[in-house]
C-alpha positions in Angstrom: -80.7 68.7 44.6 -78.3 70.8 43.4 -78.6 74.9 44.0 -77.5 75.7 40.7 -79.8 77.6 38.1 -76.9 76.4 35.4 -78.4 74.5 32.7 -76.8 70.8 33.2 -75.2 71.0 36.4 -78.0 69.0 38.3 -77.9 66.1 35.7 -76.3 63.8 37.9 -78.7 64.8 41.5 -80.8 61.6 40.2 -77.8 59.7 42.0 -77.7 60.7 45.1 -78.0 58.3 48.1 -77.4 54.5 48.2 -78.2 52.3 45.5 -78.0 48.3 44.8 -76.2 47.7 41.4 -76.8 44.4 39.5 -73.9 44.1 37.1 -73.2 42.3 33.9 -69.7 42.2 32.6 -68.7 41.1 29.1 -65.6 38.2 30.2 -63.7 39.9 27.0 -63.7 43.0 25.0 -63.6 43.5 21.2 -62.9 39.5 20.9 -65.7 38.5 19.5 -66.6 36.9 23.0 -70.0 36.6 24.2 -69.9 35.0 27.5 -70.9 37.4 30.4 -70.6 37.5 34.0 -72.9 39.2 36.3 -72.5 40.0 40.1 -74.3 42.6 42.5 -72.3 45.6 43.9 -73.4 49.0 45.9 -73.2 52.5 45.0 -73.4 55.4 47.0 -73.1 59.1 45.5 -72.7 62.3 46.8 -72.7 65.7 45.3 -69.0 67.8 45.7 -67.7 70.9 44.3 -70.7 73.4 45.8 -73.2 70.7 43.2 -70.6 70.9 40.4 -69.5 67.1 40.8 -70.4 64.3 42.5 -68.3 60.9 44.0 -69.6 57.5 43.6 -68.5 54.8 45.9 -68.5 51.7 44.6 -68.1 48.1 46.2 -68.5 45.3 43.5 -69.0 41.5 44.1 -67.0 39.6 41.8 -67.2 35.9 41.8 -63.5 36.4 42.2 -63.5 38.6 45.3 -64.8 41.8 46.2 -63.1 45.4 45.2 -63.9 48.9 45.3 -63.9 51.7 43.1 -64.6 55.5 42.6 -66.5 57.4 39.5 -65.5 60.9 39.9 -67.8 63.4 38.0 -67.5 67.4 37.3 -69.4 69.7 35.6 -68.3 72.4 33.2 -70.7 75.6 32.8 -68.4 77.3 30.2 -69.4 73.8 28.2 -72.3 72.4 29.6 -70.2 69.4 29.5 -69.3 66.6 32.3 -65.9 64.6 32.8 -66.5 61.0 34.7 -63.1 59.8 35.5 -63.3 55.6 36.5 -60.5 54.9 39.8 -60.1 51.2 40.2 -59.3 50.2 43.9 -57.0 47.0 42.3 -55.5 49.8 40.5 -55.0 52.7 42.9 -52.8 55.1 41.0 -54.2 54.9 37.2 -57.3 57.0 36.8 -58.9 56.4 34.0 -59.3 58.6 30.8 -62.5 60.7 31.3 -65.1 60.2 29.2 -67.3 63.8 28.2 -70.4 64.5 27.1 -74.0 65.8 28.4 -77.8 64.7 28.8 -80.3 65.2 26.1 -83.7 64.0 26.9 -82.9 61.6 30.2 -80.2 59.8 27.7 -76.3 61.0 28.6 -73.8 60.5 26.1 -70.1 60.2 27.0 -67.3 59.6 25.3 -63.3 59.2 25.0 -60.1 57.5 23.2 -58.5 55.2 24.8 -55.9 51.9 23.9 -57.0 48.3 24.8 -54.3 45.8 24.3 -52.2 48.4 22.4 -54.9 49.4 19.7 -56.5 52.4 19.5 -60.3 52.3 20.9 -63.2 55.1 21.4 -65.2 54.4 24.3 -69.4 55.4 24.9 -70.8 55.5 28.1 -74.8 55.8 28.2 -76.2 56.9 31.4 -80.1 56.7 31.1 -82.2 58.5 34.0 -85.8 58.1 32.2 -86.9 56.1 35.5 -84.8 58.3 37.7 -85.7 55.4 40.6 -84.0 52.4 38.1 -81.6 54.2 35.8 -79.1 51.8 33.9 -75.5 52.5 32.6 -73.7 51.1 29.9 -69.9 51.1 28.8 -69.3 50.6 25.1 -66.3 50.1 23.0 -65.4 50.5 19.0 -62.2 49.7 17.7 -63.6 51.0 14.1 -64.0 54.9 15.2 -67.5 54.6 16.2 -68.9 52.6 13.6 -69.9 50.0 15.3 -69.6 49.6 18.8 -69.8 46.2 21.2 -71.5 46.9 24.8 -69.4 45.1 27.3 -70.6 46.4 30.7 -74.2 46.8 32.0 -75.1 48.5 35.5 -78.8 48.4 36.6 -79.3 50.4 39.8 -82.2 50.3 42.4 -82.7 52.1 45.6 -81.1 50.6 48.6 -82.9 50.6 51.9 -80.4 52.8 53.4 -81.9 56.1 52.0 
């Protein structure tokens, strides 16, 4: 757990250790598709930054092939906000734009604008921790500025054996 008495900075500590991901990917986004693909992966996290961030290690299990990837976290006292940043292994030198956002209630809230095919979109992630032993995330977009929004990724993690 993190050493910090800072309001916010041990929402993440839920993470820590190995976990078993079962995915489900949307196979298109803002198309109007509804075909989905799901595949298993693991997920290992570890706090950095003296408990102000935290690296996840990701290996996920395509029917395609396996690849790796990296969610980098950091927290922000002055704000009480945190910055998740998505590195794709297929894709080693284009980071992702963070989202931001903060926990209210065991639901986290993130956001960001981003382009998909050349069109503006806002994108939501939703981290909830309620069962801190089986939290779920979920990646959102909107193309209408939040109006609506279509889920297109789904991450259900459970404790791996290796704790």
């Amino acid at each position: 757990m993190s050493s910090f008495a800072i309001p916010g900075a041990d929402d993440f500590d839920f993470e820590f250790g190995d976990w078993t991901v079962q995915h489900r990917r949307l196979n298109e986004r803002l198309s109007g598709c509804q075909d989905w693909t799901s595949f298993e992966g693991r997920a290992s996290t570890r706090p950095i930054l003296g408990g102000l961030g935290n690296l996840e290690d990701n290996e996920l299990d395509l029917p395609g092939g396996r690849y790796r990837a990296v969610a980098m976290r950091s927290f922000d006292p002055s704000t009480g906000q945190w910055a998740i940043w998505w590195l794709d292994g297929r894709a080693p030198h284009a980071l992702d734009v963070p989202v931001k956002g903060r926990f209210e209630g065991g639901i986290g809230l993130f956001f960001a604008e981003d382009e998909l095919d050349g069109r503006p979109i806002r994108i939501r992630f939703t981290w909830d921790k309620q069962d801190a032993t089986a939290p779920r995330w979920e990646q959102a977009f909107s193309a209408d500025d939040g109006a609506t929004w279509e889920t297109n990724w789904v991450m259900r993690f459970s404790r791996s054996g290796t704790n």
